[in-house]
TORPAPA-524780 format. One record per atom (N, C-alpha, C): chain; y, z, x negated; residue in one letter; atom name. Coordinates in Angstrom, 3 decimals. Layout:
! TORPAPA-524780
  c     north        up      east  r   a
  A         Y         Z         X  A  CA
...
//
This chain:
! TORPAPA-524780
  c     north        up      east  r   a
  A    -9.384   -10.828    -6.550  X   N
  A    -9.021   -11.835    -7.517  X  CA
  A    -8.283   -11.188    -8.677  X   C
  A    -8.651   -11.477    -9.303  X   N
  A    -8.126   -10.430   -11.198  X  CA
  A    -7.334   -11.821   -11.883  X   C
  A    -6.119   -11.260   -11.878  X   N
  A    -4.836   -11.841   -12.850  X  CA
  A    -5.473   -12.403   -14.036  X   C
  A    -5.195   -13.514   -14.780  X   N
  A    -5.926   -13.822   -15.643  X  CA
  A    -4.903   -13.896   -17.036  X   C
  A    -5.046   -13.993   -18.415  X   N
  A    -3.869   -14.218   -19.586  X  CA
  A    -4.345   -14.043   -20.389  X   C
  A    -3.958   -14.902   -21.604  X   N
  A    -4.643   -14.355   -23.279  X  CA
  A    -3.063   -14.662   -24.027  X   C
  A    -3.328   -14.888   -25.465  X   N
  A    -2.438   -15.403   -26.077  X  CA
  A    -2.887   -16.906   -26.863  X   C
  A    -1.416   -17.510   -28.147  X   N
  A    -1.181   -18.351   -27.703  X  CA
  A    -2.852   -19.306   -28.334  X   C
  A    -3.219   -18.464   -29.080  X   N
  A    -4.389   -19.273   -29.977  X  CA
  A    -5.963   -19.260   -28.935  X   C
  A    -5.956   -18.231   -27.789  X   N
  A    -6.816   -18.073   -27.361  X  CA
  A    -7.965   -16.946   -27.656  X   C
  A    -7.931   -16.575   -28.880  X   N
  A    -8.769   -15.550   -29.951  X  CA
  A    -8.599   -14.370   -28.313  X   C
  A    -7.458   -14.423   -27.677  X   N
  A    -7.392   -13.132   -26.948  X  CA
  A    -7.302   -13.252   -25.659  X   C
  A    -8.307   -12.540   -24.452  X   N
  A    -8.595   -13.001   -23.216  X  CA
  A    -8.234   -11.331   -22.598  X   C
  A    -7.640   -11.984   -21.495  X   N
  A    -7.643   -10.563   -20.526  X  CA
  A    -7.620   -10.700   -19.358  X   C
  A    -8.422   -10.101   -18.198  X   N
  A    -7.832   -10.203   -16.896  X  CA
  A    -7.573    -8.755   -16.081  X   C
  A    -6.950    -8.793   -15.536  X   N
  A    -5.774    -7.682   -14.887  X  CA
  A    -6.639    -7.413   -13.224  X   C
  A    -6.983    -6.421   -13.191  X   N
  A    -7.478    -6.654   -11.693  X  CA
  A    -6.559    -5.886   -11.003  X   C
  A    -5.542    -6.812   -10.573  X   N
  A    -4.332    -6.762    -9.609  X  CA
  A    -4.171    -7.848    -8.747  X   C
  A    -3.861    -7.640    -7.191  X   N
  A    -3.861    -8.815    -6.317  X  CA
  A    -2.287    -9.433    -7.013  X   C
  A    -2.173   -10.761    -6.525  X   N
  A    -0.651   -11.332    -6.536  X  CA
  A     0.833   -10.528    -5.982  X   C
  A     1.432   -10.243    -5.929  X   N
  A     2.254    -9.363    -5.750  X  CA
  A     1.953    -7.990    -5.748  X   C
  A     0.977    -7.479    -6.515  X   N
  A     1.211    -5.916    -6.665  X  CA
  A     1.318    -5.703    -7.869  X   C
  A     2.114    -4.660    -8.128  X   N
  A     2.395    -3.962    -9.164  X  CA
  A     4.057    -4.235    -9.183  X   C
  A     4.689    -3.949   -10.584  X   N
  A     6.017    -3.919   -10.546  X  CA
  A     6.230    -4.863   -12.153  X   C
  A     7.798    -5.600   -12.141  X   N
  A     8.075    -6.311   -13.290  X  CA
  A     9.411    -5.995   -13.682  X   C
  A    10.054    -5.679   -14.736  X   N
  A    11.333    -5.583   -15.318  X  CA
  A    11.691    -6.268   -16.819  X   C
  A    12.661    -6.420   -16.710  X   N
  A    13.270    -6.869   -18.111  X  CA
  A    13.679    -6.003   -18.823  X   C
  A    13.127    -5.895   -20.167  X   N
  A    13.455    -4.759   -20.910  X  CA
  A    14.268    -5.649   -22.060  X   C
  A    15.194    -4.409   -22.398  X   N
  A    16.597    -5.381   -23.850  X  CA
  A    16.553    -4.646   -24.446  X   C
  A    15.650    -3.505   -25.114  X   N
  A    15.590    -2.313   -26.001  X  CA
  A    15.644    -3.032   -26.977  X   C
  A    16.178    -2.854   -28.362  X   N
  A    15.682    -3.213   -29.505  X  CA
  A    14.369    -3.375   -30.335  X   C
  A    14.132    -2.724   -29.982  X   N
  A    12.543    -3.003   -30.632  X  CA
  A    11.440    -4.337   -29.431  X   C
  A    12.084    -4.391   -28.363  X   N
  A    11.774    -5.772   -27.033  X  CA
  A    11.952    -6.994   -28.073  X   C
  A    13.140    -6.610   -28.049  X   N
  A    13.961    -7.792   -28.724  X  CA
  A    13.021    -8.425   -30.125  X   C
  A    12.884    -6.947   -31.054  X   N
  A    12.642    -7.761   -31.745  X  CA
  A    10.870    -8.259   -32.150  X   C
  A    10.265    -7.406   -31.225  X   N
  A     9.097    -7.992   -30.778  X  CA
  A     8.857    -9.278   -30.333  X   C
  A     9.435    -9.482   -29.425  X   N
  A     9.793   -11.096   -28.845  X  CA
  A    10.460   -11.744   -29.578  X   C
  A    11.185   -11.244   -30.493  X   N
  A    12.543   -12.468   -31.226  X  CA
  A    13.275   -13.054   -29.839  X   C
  A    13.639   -12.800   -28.730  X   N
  A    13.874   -13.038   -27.959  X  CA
  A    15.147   -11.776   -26.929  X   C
  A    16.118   -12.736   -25.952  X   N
  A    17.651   -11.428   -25.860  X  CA
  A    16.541   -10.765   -25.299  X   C
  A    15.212   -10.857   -24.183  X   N
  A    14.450    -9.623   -23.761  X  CA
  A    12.892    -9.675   -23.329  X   C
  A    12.427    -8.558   -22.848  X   N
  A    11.009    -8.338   -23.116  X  CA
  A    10.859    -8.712   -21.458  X   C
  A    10.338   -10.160   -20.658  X   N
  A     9.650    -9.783   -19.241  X  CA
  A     8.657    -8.935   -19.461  X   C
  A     8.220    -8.152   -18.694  X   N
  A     7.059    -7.650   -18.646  X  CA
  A     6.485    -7.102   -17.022  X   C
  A     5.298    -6.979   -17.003  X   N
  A     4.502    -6.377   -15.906  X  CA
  A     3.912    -4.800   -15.820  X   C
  A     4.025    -4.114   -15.104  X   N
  A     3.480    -3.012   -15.493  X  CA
  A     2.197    -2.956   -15.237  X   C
  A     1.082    -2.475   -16.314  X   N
  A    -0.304    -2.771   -15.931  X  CA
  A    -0.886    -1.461   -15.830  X   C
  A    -1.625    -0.723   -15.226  X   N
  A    -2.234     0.875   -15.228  X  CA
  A    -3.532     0.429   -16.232  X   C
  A    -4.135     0.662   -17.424  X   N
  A    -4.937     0.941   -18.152  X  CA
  A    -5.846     0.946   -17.308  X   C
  A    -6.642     1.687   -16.442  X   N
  A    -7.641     1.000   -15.911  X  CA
  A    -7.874     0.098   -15.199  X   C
  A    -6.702    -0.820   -15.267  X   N
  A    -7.045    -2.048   -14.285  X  CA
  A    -6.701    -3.243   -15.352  X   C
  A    -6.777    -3.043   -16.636  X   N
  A    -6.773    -4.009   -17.464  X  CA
  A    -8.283    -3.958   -18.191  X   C
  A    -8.763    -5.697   -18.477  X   N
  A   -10.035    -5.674   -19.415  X  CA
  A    -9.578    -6.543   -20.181  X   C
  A   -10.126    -5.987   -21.614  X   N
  A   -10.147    -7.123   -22.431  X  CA
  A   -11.352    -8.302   -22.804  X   C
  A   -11.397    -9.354   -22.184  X   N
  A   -12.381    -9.967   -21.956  X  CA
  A   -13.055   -10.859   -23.140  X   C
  A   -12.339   -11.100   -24.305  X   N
  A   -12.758   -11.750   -25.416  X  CA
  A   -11.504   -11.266   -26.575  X   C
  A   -12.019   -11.047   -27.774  X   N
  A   -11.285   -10.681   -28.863  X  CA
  A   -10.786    -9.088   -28.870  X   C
  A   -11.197    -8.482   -28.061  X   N
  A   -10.566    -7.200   -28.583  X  CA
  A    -9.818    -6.762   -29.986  X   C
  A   -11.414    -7.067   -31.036  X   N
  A   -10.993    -7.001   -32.008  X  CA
  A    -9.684    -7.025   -32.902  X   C
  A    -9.421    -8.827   -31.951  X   N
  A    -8.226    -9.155   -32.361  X  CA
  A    -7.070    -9.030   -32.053  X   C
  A    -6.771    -7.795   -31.380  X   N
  A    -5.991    -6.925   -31.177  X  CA
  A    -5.270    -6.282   -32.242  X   C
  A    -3.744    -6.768   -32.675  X   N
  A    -2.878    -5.422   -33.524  X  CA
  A    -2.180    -4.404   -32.877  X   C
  A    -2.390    -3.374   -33.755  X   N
  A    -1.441    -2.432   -32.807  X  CA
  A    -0.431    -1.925   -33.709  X   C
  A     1.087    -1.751   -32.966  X   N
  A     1.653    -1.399   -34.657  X  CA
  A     2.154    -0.373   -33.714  X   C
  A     2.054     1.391   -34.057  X   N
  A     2.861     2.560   -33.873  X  CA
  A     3.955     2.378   -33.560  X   C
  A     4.957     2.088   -32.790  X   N
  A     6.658     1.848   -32.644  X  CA
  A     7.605     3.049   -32.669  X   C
  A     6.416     4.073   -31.829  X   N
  A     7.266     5.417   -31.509  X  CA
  A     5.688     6.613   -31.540  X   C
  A     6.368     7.814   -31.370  X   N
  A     5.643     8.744   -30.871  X  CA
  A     4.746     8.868   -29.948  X   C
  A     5.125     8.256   -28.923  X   N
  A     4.290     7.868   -27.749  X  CA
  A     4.244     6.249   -27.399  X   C
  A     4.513     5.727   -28.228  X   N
  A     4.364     4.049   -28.222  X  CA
  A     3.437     3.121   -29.000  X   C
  A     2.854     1.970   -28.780  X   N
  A     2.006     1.129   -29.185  X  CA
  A     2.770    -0.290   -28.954  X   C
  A     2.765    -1.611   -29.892  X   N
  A     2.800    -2.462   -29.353  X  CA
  A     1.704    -3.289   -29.491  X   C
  A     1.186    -4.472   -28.620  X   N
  A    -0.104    -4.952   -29.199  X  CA
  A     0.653    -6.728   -29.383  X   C
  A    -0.751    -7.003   -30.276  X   N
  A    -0.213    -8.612   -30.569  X  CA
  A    -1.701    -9.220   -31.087  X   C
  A    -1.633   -10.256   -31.169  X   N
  A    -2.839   -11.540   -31.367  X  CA
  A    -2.807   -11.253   -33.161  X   C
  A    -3.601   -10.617   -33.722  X   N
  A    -3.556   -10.786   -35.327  X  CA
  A    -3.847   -12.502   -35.796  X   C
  A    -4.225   -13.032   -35.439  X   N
  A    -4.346   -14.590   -35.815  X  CA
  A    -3.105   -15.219   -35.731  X   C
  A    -2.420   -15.577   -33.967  X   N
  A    -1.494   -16.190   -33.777  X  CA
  A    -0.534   -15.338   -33.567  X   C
  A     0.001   -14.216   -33.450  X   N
  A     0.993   -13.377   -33.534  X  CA
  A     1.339   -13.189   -31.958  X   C
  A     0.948   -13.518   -31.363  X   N
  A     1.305   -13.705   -29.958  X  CA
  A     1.289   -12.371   -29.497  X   C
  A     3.041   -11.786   -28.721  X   N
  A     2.758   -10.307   -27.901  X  CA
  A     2.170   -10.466   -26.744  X   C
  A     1.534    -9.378   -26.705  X   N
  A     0.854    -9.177   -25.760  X  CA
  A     1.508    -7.931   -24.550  X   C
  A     1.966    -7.341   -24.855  X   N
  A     2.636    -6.369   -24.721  X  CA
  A     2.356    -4.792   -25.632  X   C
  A     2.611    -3.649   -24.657  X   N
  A     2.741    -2.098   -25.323  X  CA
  A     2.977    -1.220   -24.194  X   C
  A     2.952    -0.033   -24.843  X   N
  A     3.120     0.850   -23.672  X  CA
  A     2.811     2.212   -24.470  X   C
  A     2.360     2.760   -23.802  X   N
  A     1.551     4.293   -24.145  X  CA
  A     0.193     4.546   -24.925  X   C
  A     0.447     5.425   -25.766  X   N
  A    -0.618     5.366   -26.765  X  CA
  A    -1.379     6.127   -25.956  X   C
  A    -1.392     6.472   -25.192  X   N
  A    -2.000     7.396   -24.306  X  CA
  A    -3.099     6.359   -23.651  X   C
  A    -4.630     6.214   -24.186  X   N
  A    -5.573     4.488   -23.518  X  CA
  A    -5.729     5.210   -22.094  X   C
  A    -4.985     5.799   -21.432  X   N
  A    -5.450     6.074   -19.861  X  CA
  A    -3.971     5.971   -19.096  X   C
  A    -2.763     5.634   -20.229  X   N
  A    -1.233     5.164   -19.628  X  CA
  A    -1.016     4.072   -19.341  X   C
  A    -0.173     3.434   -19.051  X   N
  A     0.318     2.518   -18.415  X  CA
  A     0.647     1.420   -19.360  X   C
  A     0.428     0.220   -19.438  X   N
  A     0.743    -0.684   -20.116  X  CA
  A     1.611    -1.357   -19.386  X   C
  A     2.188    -2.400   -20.577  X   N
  A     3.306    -3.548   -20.209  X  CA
  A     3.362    -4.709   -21.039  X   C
  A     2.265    -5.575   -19.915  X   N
  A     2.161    -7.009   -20.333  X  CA
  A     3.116    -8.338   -20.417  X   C
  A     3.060    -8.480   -21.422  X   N
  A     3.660    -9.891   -21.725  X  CA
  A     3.952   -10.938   -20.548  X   C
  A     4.652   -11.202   -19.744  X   N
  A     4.670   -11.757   -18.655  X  CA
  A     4.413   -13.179   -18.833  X   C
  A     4.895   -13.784   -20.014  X   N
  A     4.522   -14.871   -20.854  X  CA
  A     3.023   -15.527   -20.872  X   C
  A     2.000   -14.033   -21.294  X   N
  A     0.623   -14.264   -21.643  X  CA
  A     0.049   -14.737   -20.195  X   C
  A     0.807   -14.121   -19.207  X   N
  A    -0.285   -14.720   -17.943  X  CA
  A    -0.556   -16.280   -17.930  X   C
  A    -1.567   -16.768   -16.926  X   N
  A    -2.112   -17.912   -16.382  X  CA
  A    -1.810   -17.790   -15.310  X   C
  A    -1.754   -16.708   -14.166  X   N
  A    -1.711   -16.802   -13.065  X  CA
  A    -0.291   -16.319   -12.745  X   C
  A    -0.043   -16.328   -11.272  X   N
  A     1.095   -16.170   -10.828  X  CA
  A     1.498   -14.920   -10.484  X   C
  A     1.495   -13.569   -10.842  X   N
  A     1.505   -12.319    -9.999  X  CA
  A     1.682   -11.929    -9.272  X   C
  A     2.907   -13.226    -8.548  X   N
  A     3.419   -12.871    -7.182  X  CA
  A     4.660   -11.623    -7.020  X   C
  A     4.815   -11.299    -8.290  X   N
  A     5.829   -10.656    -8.003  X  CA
  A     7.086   -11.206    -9.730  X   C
  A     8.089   -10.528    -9.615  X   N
  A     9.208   -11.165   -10.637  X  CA
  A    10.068    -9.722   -11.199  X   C
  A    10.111    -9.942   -12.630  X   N
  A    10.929    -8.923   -12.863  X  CA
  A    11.785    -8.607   -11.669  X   C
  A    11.896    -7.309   -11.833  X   N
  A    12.868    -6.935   -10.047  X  CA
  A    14.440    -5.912   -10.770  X   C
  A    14.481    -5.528   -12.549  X   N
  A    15.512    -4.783   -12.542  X  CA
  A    15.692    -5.225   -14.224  X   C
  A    17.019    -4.558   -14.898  X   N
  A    17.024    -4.820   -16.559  X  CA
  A    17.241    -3.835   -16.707  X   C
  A    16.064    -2.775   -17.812  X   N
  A    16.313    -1.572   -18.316  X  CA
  A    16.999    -1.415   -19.733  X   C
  A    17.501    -0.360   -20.433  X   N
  A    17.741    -0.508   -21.920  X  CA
  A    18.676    -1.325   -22.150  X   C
  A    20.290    -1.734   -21.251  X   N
  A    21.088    -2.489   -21.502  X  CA
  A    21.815    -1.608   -21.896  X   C
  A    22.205    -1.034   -22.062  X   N
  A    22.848     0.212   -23.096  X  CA
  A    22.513    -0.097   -24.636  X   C
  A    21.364    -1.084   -24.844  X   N
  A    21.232    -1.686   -26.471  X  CA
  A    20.903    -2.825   -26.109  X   C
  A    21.300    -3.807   -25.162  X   N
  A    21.141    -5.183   -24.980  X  CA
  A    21.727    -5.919   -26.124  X   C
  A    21.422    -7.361   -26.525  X   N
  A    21.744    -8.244   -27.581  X  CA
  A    23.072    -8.581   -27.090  X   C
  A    24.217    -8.159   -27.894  X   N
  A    25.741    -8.145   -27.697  X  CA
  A    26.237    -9.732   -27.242  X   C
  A    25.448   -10.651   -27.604  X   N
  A    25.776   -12.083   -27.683  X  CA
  A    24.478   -12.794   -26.349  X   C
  A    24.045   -11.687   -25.311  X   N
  A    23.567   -12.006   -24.080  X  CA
  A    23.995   -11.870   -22.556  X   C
  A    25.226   -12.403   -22.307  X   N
  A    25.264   -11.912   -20.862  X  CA
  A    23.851   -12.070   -19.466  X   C
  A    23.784   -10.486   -18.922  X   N
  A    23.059   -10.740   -18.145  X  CA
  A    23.682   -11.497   -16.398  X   C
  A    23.012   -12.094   -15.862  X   N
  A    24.485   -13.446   -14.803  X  CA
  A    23.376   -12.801   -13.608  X   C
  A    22.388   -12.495   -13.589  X   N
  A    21.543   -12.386   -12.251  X  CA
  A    22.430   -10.749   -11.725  X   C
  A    22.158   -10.608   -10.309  X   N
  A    22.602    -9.749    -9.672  X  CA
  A    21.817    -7.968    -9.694  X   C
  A    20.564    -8.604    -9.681  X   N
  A    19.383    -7.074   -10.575  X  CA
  A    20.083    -5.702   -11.200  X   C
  A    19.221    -4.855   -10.524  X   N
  A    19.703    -3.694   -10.877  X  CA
  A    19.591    -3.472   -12.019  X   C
  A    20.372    -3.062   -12.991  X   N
  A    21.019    -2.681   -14.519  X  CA
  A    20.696    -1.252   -14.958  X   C
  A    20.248    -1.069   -15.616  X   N
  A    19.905     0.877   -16.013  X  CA
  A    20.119     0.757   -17.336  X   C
  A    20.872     2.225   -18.339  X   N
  A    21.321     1.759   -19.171  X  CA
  A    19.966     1.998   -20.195  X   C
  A    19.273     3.220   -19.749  X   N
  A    18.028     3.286   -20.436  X  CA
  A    16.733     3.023   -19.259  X   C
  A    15.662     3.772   -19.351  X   N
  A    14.814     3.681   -19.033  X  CA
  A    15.115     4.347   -17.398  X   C
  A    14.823     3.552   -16.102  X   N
  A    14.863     4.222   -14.803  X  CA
  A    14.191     5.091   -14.667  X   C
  A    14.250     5.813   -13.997  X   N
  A    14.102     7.601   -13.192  X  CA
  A    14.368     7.382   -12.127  X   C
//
């Protein structure tokens, strides 16, 4: 059974071929999360590149450079993130937890990048805290 999600206009279809609880989810508060989302943080899923398809709109896919080794993607019509990850198309992506339809079965499990969290967000859940990226 393949995870299903687009964004918000529809122009963009994807399904994830991952069962319900596999894979991993975190909350990211990096600045550039933030201001991707306009939001204090980024849910996301971790997706392995070959287990993602894009099933309608590719096209309509943006990608804007963020970093050296970074991509973020978004809906060029409705603006909708989609997520980002590695410019590397055989790395690891990190989907919009938002964009899904289905349930993954699993839940952000930690908050990375609170070392630049939004000063005016306390985090209240008990989740493991890293100030950058875990190792």
């Amino acid at each position: 059974m393949a995870l299903k999600g687009g964004c918000l206009c529809g122009n963009v279809r994807y399904e994830i071929d991952m069962k319900p609880g596999e894979g991993q989810a975190a909350n990211c508060h990096c600045s550039m999360c933030r201001k991707q989302t306009g939001a204090a943080f980024f849910p996301a899923i971790v997706v392995p590149a070959k287990k993602l398809k894009w099933t309608k709109g590719e096209n309509q896919i943006g990608r804007y450079k963020s970093s050296a080794e970074g991509v973020r993607l978004f809906c060029k019509n409705c603006g909708s993130t989609l997520g980002g990850g590695s410019s590397d198309p055989n790395g690891d992506l990190y989907l919009a937890m938002g964009t899904l339809e289905d349930d993954p079965g699993v839940k952000p499990s930690s908050h990375m990048f609170v070392g630049s969290k939004a000063p005016w967000y306390e985090i209240a859940d008990k989740q493991p805290q890293f100030k950058e990226f875990p190792s």
